[in-house]
C-alpha positions in Angstrom: 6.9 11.3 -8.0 4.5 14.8 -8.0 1.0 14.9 -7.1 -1.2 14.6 -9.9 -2.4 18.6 -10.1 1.1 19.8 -9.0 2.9 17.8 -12.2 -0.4 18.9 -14.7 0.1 22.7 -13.3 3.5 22.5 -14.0 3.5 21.1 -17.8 0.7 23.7 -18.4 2.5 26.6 -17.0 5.7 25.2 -19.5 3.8 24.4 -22.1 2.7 28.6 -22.0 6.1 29.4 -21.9 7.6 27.4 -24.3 5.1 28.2 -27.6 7.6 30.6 -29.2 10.0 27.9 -29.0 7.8 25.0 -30.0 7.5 24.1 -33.9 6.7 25.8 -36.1 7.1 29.0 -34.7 10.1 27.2 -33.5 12.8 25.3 -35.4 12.3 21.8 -35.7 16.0 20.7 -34.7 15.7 22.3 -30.8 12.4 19.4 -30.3 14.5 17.4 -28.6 16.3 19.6 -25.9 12.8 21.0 -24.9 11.3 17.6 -24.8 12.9 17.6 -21.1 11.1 20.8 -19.9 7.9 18.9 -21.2 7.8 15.9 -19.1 6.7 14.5 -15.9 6.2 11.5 -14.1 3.6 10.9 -11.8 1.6 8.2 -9.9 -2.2 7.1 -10.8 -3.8 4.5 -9.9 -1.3 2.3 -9.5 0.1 3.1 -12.0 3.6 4.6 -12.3 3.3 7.2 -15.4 5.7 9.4 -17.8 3.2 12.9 -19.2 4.9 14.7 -21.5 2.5 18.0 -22.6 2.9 20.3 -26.0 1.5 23.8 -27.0 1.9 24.9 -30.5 0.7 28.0 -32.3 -0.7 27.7 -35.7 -2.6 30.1 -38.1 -6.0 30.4 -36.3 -5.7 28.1 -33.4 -3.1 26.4 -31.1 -2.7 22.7 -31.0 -2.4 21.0 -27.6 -1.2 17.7 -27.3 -0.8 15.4 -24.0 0.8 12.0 -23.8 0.9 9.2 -21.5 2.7 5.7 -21.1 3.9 3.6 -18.2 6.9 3.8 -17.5 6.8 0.6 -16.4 3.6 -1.5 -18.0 3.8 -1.8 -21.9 0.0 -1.1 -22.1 -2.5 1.3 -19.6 -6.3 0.8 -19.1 -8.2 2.5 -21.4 -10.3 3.9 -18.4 -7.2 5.3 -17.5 -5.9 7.0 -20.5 -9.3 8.6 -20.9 -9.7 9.7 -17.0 -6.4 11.7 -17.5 -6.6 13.0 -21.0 -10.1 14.1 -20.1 -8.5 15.9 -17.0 -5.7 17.7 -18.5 -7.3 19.0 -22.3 -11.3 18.5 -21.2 -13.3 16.4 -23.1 -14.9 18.3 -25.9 -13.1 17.9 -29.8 -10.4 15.4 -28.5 -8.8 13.0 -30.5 -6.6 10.1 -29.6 -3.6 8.9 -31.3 -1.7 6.1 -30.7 1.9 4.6 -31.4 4.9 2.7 -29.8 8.2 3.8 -28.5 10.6 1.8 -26.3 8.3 -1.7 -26.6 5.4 0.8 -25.1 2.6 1.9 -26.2 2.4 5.9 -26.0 -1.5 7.4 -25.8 -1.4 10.5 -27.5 -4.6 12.9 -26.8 -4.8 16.6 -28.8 -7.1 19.2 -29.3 -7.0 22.4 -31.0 -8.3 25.5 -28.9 -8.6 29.1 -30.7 -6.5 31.9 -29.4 -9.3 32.7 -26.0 -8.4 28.3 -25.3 -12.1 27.3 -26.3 -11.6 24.0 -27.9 -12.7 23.9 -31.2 -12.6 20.9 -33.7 -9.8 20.2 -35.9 -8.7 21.5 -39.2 -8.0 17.4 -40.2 -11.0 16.5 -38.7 -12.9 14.5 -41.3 -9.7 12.5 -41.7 -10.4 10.6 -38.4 -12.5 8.3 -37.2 -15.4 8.9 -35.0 -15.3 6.8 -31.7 -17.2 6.3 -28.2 -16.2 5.3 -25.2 -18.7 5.2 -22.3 -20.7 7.9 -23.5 -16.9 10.0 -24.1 -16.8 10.4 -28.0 -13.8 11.1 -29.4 -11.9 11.5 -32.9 -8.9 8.4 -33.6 -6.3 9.6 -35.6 -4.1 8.3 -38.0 -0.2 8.4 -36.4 0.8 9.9 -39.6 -1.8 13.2 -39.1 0.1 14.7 -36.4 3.1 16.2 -35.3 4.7 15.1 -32.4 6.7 18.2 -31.5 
């Protein structure tokens, strides 16, 4: 397992790297052999954890996206998921989607930053719904209103 800010270094540092590669400047059909270059697993909480981190380039903005699930536990604590997707993307103009793969449920955070990495608020937006969670507010998306390249 890597130490927290050694595995979130890591993914950000690959993430950089791997924009020209990423969709759409990328082609679709190479998603999957990159998908190993953006993952990790590390330890929180008790917790034993699989991160996987994207960086995509769009007209106007980039779109960052940063998932979690146990590798281990079919659900996390939302305090958790929130503590972590807060750490790695901030917490200003974050949205959460979530979805199942492998019987596990997979907590999806992105935000959209323009080109200086100032977050800024998404383009789909006023398609999600406006939440709060312990004075963190957040956007909840829609599985279907992002991609997952």
């Amino acid at each position: 397992m890597t130490d927290v800010s050694q595995a979130f270094e890591r993914l950000r540092t690959m993430g950089e790297m791997l924009i020209p590669y990423n969709f759409p400047l990328g082609d679709v059909n190479d998603e999957d052999d990159l998908n190993i270059l953006k993952k990790s697993e590390i330890d929180v909480d008790g917790y034993s954890l699989v991160i996987h981190f994207n960086k995509s380039r769009y007209n106007g903005y980039y779109l960052e996206s940063f998932q979690i699930l146990g590798k281990h536990a079919p659900f996390l604590p939302f305090c958790l998921v929130v503590k972590l997707g807060c750490m790695f993307l901030g917490s200003h103009h974050l949205s959460l989607v979530e979805f199942y793969q492998d019987n596990r449920k997979v907590y999806c955070w992105s935000v959209c930053v323009d080109y200086s990495g100032k977050p800024i608020p998404s383009p789909i937006e006023g398609d999600s719904l406006p939440c709060e969670y312990e004075g963190f507010e957040y956007k909840y998306m829609n599985p279907t209103q992002l991609n997952f390249y």
